[in-house]
C-alpha positions as MATLAB code, in Angstrom:
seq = 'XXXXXXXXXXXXXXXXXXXXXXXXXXXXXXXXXXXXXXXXXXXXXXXXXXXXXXXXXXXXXXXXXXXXXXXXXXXXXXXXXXXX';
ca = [
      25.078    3.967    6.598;
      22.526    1.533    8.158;
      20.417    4.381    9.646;
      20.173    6.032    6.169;
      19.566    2.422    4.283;
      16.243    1.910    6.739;
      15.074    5.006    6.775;
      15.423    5.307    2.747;
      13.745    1.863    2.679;
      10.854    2.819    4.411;
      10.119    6.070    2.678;
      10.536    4.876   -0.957;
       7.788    2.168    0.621;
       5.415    4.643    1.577;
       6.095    6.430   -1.801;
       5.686    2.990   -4.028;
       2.734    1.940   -2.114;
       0.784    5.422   -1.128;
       2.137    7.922   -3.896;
       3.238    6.308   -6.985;
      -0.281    4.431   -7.178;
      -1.931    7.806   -8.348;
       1.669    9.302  -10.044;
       1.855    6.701  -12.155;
      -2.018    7.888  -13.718;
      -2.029   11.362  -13.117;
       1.555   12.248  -12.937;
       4.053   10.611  -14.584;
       6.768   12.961  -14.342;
       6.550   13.047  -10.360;
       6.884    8.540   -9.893;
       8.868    8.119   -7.422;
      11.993    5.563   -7.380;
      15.036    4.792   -5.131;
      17.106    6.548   -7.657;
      15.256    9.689   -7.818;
      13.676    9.994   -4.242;
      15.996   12.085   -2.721;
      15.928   15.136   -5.392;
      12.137   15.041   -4.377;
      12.440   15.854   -0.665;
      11.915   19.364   -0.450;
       8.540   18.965   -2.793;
       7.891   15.834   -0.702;
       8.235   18.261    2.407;
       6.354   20.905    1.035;
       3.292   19.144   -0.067;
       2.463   16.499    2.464;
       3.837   18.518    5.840;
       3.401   22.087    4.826;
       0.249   22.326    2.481;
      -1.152   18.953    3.330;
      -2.117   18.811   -0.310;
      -0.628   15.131   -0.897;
      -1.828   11.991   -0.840;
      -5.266   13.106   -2.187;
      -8.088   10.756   -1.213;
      -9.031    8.346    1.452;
      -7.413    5.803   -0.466;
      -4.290    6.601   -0.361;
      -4.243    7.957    3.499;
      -0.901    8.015    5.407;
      -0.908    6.299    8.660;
       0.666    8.936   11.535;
       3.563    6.066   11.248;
       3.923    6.969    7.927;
       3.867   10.058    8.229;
       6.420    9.708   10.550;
       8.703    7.428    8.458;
       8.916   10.034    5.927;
       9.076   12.904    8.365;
      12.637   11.385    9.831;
      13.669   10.338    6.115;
      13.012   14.110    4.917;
      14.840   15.606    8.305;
      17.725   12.890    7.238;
      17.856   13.484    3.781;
      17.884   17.438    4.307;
      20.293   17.363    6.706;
      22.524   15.303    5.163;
      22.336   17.473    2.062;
      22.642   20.446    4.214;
      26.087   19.338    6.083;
      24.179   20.467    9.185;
];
């Protein structure tokens, strides 16, 4: 579905550019790719919306569009998984 293709898109580009940069050093097991993005979402949800624990830094700061992007891909992604 196109709607689920741009939306996917976007997040795993927030996720390669904002969260895998520190992953990748301090996290290894948690790097982020299209294949494995989606098991992630309820983590994802968890630690950037509900704890606002991730990204650590000013480096790595989300943009409110970005936060955004993966706001709607999380909502997508759960409902779809959901059958809601």
């Amino acid at each position: 579905m196109i709607l689920q293709d741009s939306t996917q898109q976007r997040a795993f580009g927030i996720l390669a550019n904002k969260c895998n940069v520190c992953h990748a050093q301090r996290n290894r097991g948690r790097v982020f790719t299209e294949e494995n993005m989606n098991s992630w979402t309820n983590d994802i949800y968890q630690q950037v919306f509900i704890e606002k624990r991730m990204p650590k830094g000013k480096k790595t700061k989300l943009t409110s569009q970005e936060y955004q992007d993966l706001l709607t891909w999380v909502s997508y992604t759960k409902t779809q998984n959901n059958g809601i």
